[in-house]
C-alpha positions as CSV (number, residue, x, y, z in Angstrom):
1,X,20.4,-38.8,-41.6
2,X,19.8,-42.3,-42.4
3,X,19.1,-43.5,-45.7
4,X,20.8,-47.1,-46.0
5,X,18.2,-48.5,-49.3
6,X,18.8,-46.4,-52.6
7,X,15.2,-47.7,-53.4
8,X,13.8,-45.5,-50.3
9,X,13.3,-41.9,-51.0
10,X,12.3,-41.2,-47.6
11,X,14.4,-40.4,-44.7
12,X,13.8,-42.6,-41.7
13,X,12.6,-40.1,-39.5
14,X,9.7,-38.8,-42.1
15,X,9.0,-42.4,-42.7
16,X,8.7,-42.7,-39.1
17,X,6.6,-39.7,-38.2
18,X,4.2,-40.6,-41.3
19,X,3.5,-43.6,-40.0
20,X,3.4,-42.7,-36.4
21,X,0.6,-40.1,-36.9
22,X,-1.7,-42.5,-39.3
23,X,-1.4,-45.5,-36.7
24,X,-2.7,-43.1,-33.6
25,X,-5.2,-41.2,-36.1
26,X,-6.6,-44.9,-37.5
27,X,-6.2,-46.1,-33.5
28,X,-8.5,-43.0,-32.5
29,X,-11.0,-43.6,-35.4
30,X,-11.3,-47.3,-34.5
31,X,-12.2,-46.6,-30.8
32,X,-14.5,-43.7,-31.8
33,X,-16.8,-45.7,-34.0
34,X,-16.2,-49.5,-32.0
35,X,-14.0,-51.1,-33.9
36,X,-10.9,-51.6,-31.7
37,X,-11.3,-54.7,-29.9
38,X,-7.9,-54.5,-28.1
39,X,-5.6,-51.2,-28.2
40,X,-2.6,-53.4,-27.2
41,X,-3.2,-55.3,-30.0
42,X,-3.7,-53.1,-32.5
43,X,-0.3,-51.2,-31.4
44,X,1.9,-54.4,-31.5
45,X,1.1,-55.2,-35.2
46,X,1.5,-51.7,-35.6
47,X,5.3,-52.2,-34.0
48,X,6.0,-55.6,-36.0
49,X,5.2,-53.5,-39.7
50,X,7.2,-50.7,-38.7
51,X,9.9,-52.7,-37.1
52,X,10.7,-54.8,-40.5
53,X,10.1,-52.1,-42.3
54,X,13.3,-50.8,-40.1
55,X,14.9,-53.9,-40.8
56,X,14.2,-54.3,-44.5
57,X,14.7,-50.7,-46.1
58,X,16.9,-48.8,-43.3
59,X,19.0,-52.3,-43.0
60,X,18.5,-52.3,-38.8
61,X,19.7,-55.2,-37.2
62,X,17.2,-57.3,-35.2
63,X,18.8,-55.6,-32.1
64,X,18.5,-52.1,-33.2
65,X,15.1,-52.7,-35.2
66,X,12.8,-51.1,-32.2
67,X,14.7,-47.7,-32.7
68,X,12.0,-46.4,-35.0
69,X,8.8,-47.3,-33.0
70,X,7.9,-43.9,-30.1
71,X,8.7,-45.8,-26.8
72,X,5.2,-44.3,-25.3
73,X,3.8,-47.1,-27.5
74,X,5.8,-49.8,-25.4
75,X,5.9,-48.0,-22.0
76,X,2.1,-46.8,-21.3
77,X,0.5,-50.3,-22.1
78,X,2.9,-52.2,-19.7
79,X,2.0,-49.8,-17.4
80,X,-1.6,-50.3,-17.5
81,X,-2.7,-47.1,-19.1
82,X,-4.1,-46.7,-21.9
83,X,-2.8,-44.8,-24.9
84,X,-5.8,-43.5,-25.8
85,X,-5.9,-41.4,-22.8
86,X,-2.5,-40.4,-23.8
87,X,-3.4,-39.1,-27.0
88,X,-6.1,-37.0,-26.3
């Protein structure tokens, strides 16, 4: 259980899944209607708001920041897949 902020009434982990499920559902929507111009894109500012969002109310360091964001998101785009696929 990590609740470092007194001003954040979620846990990290709810926070994290929340978050997770609304950037695939909005990543989903975009490429069903045209509107994602670049997946890997769209993830990595995905990974920056959630990684100082790690930083900033769960007081991660800049080492440990990453610990919040689902590997697949890093791992299946540098290996040339798309996480699309993955999600279907």
């Amino acid at each position: 259980m990590q609740k470092s902020n007194p001003l954040v009434s979620l846990e990290k982990r709810d926070l994290q899944d929340t978050i997770v499920k609304a950037v695939e559902h909005t990543l989903k929507g975009r490429s069903r209607t045209g509107a994602l111009e670049n997946e890997c894109d769209f993830i990595a500012g995905a990974m920056s708001v959630m990684q100082t969002i790690n930083m900033e109310l769960y007081n991660s360091t800049i080492d440990m920041s990453m610990d919040i964001i689902p590997a697949k998101w890093m791992i299946v785009p540098m290996s040339g897949r798309s996480l699309l696929d993955e999600l279907k």
